[in-house]
C-alpha positions in Angstrom: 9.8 58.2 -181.1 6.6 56.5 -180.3 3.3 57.6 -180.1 2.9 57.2 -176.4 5.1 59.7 -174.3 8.0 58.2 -173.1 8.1 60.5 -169.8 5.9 58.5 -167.2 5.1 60.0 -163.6 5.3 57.8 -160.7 7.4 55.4 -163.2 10.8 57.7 -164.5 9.5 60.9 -163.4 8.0 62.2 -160.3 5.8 64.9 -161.9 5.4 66.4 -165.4 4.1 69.9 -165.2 4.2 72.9 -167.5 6.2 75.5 -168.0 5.5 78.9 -169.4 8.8 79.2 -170.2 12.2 77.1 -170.4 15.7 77.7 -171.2 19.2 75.5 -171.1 21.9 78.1 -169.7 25.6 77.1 -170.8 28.5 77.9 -168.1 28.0 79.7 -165.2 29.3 83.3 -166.5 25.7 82.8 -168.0 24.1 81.0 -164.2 25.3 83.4 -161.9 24.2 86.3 -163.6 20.9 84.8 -164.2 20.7 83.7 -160.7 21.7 86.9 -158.9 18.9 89.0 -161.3 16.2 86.4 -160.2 17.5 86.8 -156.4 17.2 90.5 -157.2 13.5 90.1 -158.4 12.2 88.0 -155.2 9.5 89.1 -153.0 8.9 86.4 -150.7 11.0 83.3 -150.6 14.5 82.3 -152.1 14.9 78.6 -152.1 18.8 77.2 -152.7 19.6 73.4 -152.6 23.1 72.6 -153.4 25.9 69.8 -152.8 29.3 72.5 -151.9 28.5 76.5 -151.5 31.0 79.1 -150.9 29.9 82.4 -149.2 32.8 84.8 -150.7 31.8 83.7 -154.4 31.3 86.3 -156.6 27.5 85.9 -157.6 28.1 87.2 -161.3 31.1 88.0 -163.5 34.0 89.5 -161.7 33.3 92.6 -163.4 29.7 92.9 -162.3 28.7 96.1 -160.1 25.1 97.0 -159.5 24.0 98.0 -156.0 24.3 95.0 -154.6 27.3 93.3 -153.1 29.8 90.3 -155.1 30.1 87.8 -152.3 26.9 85.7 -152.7 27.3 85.9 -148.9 27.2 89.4 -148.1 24.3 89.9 -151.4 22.3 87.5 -149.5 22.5 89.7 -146.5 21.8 93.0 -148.7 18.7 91.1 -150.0 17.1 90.5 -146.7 18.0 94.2 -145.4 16.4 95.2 -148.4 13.6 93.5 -148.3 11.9 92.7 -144.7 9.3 90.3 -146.5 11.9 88.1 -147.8 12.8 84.5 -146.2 15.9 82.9 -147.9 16.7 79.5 -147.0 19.6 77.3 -147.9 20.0 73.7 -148.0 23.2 72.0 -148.7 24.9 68.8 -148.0 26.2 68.1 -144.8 29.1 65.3 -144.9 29.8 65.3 -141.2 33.2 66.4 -140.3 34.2 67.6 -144.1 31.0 70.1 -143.8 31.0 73.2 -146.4 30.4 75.1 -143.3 34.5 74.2 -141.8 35.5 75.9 -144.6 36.9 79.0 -143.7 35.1 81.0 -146.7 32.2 80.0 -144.6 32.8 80.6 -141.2 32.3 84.4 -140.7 28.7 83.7 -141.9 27.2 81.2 -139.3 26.6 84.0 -136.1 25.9 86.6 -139.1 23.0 84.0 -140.8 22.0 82.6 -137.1 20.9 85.9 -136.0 19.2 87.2 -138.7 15.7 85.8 -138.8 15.0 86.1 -142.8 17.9 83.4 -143.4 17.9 79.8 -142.0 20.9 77.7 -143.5 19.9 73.4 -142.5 22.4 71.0 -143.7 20.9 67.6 -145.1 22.8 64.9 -143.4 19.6 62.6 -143.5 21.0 60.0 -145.9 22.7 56.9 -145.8 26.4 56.8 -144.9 28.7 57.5 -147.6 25.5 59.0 -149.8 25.5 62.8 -150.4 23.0 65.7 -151.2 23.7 65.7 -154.9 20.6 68.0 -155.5 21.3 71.6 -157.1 18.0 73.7 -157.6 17.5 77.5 -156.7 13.4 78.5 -156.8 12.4 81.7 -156.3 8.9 82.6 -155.5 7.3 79.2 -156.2 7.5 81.6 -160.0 11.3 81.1 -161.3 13.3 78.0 -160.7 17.0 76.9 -161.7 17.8 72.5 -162.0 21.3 71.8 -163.2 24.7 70.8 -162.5 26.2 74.1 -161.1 26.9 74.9 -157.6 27.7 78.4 -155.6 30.6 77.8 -155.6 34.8 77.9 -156.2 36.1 77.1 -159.5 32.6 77.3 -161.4 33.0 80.5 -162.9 34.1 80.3 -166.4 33.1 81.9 -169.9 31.5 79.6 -172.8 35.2 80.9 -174.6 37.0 78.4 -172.1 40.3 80.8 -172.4 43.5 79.9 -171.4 45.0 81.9 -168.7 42.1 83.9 -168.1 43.4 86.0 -165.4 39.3 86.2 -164.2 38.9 82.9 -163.6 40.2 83.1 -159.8 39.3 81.8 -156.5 38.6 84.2 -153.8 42.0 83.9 -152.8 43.6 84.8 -155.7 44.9 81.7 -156.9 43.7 80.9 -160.3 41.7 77.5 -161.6 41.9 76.0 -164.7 38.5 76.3 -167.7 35.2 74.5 -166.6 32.0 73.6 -168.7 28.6 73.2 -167.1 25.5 73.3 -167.7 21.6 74.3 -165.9 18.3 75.5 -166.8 15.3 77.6 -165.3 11.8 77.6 -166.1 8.8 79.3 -165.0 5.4 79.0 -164.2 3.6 75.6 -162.7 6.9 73.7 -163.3 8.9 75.8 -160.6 5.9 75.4 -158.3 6.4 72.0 -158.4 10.5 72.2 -158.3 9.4 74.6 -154.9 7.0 71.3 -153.8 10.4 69.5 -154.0 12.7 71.6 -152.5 10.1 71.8 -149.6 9.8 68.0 -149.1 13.6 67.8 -148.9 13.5 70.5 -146.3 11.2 68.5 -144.2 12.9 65.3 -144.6 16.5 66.9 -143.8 14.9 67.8 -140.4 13.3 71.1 -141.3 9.7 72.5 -140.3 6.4 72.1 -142.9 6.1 75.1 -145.2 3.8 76.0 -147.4 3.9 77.4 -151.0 4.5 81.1 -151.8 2.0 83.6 -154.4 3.5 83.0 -158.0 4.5 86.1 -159.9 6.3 87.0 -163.1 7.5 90.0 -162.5 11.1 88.5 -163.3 14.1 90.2 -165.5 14.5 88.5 -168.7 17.5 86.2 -168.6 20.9 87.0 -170.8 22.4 84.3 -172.9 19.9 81.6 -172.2 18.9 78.9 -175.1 15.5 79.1 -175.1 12.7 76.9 -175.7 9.7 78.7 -174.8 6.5 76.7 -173.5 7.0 72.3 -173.2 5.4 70.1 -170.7 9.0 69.4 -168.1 9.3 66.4 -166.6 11.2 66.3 -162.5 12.8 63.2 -162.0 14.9 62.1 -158.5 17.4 59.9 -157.1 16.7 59.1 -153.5 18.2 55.9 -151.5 16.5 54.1 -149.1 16.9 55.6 -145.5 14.9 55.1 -142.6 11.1 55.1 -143.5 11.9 56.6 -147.1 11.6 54.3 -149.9 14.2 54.0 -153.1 13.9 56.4 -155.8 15.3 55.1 -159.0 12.9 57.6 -161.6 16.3 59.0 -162.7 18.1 55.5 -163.8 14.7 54.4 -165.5 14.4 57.9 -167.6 18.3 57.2 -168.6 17.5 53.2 -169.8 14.4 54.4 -171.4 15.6 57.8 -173.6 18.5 55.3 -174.6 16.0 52.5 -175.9 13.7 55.0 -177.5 17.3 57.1 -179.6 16.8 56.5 -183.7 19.9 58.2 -184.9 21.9 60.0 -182.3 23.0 60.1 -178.4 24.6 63.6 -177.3 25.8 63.4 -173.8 27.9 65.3 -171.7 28.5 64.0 -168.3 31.5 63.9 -165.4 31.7 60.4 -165.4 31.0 57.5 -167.3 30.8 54.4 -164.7 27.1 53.9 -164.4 26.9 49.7 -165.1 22.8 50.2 -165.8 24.1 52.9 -168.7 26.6 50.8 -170.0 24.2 48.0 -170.6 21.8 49.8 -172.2 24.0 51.5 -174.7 25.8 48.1 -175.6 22.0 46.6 -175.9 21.4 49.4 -179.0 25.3 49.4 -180.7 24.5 45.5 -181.2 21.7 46.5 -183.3 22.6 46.5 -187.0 20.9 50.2 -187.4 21.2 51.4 -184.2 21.9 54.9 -183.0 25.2 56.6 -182.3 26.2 57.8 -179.4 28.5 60.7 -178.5 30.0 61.4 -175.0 31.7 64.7 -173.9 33.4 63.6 -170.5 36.6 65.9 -169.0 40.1 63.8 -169.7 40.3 63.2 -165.5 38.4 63.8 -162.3 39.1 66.9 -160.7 39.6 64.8 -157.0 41.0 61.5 -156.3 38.3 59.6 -154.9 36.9 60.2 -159.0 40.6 59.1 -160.6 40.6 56.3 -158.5 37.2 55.1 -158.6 35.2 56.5 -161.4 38.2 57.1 -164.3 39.2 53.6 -163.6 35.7 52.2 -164.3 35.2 54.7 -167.3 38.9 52.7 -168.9 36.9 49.0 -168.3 33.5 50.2 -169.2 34.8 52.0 -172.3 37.3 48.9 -173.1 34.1 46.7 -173.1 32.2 48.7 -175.0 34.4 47.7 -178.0 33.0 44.4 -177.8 29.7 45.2 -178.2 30.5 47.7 -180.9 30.9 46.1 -183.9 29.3 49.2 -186.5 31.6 51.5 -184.7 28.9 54.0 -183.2 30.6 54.8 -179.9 32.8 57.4 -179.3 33.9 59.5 -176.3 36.0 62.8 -176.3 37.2 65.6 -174.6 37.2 69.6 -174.7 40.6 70.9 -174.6 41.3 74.9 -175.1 43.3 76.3 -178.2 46.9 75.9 -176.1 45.4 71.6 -175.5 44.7 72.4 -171.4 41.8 69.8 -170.6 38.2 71.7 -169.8 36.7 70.3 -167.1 33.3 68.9 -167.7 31.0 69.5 -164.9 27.6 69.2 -167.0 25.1 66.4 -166.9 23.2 66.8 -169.9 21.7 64.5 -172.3 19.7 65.2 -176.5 18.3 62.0 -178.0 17.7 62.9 -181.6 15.7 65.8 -182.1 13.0 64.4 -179.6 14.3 64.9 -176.2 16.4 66.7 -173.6 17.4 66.1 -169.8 19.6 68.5 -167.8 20.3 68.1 -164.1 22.6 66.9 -161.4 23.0 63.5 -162.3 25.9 61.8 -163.9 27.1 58.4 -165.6 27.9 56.9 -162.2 26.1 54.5 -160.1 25.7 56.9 -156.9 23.6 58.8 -159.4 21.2 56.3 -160.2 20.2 55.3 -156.7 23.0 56.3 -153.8 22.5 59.9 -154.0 20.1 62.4 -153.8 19.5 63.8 -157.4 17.5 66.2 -159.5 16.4 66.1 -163.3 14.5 68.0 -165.2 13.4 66.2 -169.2 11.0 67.5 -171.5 10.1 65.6 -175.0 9.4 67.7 -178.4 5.8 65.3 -178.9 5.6 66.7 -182.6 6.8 69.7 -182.6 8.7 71.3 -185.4 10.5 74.4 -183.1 10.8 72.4 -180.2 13.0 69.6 -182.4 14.3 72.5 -184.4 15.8 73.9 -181.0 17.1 71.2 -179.7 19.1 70.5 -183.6 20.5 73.5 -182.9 21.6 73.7 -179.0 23.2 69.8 -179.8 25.2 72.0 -182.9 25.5 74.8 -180.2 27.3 73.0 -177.6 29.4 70.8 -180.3 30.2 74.3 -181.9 31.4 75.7 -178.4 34.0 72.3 -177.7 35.3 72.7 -181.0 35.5 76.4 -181.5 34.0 76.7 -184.9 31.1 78.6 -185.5 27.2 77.0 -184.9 25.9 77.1 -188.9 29.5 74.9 -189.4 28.4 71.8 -186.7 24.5 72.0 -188.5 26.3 71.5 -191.9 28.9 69.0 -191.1 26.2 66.7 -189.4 23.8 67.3 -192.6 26.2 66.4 -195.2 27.8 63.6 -193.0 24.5 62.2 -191.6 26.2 61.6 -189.0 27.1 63.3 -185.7 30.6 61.2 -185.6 31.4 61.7 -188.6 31.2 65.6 -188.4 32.7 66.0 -185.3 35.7 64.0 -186.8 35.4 66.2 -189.6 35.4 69.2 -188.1 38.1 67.9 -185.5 40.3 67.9 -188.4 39.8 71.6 -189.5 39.9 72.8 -185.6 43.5 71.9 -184.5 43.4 68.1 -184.3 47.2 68.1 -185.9 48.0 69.4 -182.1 49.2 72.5 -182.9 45.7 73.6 -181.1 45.1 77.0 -183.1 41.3 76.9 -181.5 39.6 75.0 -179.1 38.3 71.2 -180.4 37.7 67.9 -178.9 40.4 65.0 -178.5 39.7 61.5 -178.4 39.2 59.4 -175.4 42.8 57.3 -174.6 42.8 54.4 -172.7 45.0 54.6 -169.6 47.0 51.8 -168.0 45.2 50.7 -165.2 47.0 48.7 -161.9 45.8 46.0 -160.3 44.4 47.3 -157.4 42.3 50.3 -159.3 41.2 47.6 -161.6 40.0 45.7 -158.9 37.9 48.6 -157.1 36.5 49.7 -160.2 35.1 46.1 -161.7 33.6 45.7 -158.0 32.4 49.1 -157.6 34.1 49.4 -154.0 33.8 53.3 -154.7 30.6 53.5 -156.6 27.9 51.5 -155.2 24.4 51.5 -156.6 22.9 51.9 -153.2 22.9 51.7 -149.2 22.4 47.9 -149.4 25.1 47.1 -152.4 27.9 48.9 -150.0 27.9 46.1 -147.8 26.8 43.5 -150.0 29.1 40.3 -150.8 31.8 41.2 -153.3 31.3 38.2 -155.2 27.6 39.4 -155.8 29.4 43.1 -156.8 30.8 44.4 -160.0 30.6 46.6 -163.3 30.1 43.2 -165.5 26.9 41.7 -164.2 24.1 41.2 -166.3 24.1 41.4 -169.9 27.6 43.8 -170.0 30.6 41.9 -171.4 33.9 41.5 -169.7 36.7 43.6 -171.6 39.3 42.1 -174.0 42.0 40.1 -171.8 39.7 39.5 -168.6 37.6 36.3 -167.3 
């Protein structure tokens, strides 16, 4: 790392402020319960941004009883009866006709919410069209706040054990989903203020009246199963497309090029997609170099919806067949979590470690919506010389490695010690984990290049699906496409 710190406000961050405390929580058997203790422990405001809710989610394990009741719905109720002080507001995407709120889960909730004067639900349908609220955040008290990749929502819930057939891993209907890996992170202190700043702003701009900050407190439950980190300086960083008045936000696509650049040894990613062109480029920039760094990316082995299998796995085949091209040390490699019986785990998390130097979590993924289409959220923080801070992050990149292939933590730190290498480990200990596909435990499979037809081919190399912004949706195809710039076509194309 260089001397100067690489996280720059009003350049790839918005602001960098401190927090008293940080922590990365993996899975949301570990969120929920985190987030219905902090909902638990507010006095004056609850603040929850999110891209898809579901009112009869169970806030918490399905086993969980305390006073309160499961639905997230109905608890948010409970919390406002219980306490008359308490204003709870939600914000969530609003995609016109296909609005969370038509969703039947939903419906018995809007007169319920409308009349009660402690909860206001607004959804955000300020954006350009075919741009969504992307943004996951929960703040409470301007004291505690929550940035990630999960929503309240269906098919979320799942255990950092990924089991097959676990008969808890339901819907609120009773039919059962399949095992799902995410990722978020809380922190408190003048860093959730200033989450609370931004959840306020987006308020405003989503049609919303001005409000002001809340009194901090820290009168908050400690949280169970959480990585911590304890004290670092965090960096927020946004995705916002032009719209009206409001200028383009690209802080998140700059803090992605520049954490890439500024990667010695290893890139650890886990991401949704991988169809971000800006990405791509950076990454073949450094596998050119000589001594370069590695780079490993967990994605899931398909989207989970089929605007992402026709658009965004499609690009992942050409951007992932051209990276061979530009990867002549053999430094690249992408895989996927599968349980001990070889179902795929979905991979919901956007989460990125360069070396021992730096971590991002958030809501943004590999894609170009991401980096300037959507509205996104990121929260980054850089070790600056610290021996714990780089010690933790050694050991949450060995702790998530351990969890997708089911051997223990101590096994990952030791495998990438003696290798040097985080490729060569995880091979290694691919090997000893069920890679003969017997599966005896959970592990990682390599990424297999689909065949792709002419037509998804086509809307993937001119990004018809995943534009880079308002103006790019309607631009001229023949200005379009994954390849532009410094990115190589793949083998067999002109």
């Amino acid at each position: 790392m260089t001397s100067e710190p690489l996280l720059k406000p009003m350049d790839n961050c918005w602001r960098v402020e401190r927090a008293d405390e940080f922590a990365i929580l993996i899975d949301a058997d570990i969120y929920f319960a985190a987030a219905r203790s902090a909902m638990k422990a507010a006095k004056r405001s609850i603040f929850l941004v999110g891209w898809d809710f579901n009112a009869r989610v169970t806030l918490g394990h399905p086993d969980m009883h305390d006073e309160g009741p499961k639905g997230v719905g109905d608890f948010l109720l409970w919390l406002a009866k219980r306490n008359p002080d308490l204003e709870i507001r939600l914000l969530l995407w609003n995609p016109g006709f296909f609005s969370s709120w038509a969703k039947v889960a939903n419906v018995p909730y809007l007169l319920r919410w409308k009349w009660n004067r402690q909860i206001t639900v607004k959804l955000d349908g300020k954006h350009p069209v075919g741009s969504s609220h992307h943004q996951k955040i929960l703040v409470i008290d301007d004291s505690l706040a929550f940035c990630g990749g999960i929503d309240v929502t269906t098919d979320r819930w799942d255990t950092r054990g990924h089991l097959d057939d676990d008969s808890k891993r339901v819907r609120p209907n009773g039919t059962p989903y399949g095992p799902w890996h995410d990722a978020s992170s809380y922190c408190i202190g003048p860093a959730a203020r200033a989450l609370g700043d931004l959840c306020r702003e987006r308020w405003e701009a989503a049609g919303g009246r001005k409000l002001r900050p809340v009194q901090q407190h820290t009168e908050f439950p400690s949280v169970k199963g959480a990585i911590a980190f304890g004290k670092v300086d965090l960096a927020i960083s946004r995705t916002s497309p032009t719209y009206g008045e409001r200028q383009r936000i690209v802080e998140i696509e700059r803090l992605y090029i520049a954490m890439i650049m500024s990667a010695r040894k290893f890139v650890y990613a886990e991401s949704q997609y991988f169809a971000s062109r800006a990405v791509a480029q950076a990454i073949a920039k450094r596998l050119a170099e000589p001594d370069g760094p590695e780079f490993v990316i967990v994605n899931p082995v398909k989207s989970d919806n089929w605007l992402g299998a026709i658009a965004m796995d499609t690009a992942r085949a050409r951007l992932r067949e051209s990276m061979l091209r530009h990867d002549p040390h053999g430094r690249f490699r992408m895989y996927h979590p599968v349980t001990a019986k070889g179902e795929p785990i979905y991979v919901h998390s956007k989460l990125m470690i360069i070396d021992d130097e730096m971590l991002r979590v958030g809501s943004s993924n590999f894609n170009n919506r991401s980096m300037r289409f959507d509205n996104e959220c990121d929260v980054a923080f850089e070790a600056r010389g610290s021996e714990a801070l780089r010690s933790s992050l050694r050991e949450l990149r060995a702790d998530l490695l351990a969890e997708h292939l089911g051997v223990g933590v101590q096994s990952v730190i030791n495998a990438i010690e003696r290798e040097g290498s985080v490729i060569a480990a995880v091979d290694a200990l691919r090997q000893n984990s069920g890679a003969d596909h017997a599966f005896p435990s959970r592990t990682l499979v390599p990424y297999e290049m689909p065949e792709l037809s002419d037509l998804t081919q086509w809307l993937a190399d001119n990004e018809i699906l995943d534009p880079e912004g308002p103006e790019e949706l309607f631009e001229a195809i023949e200005k379009r496409g994954l390849f532009r710039g410094r990115l190589k076509m793949p083998f067999g194309t002109t």
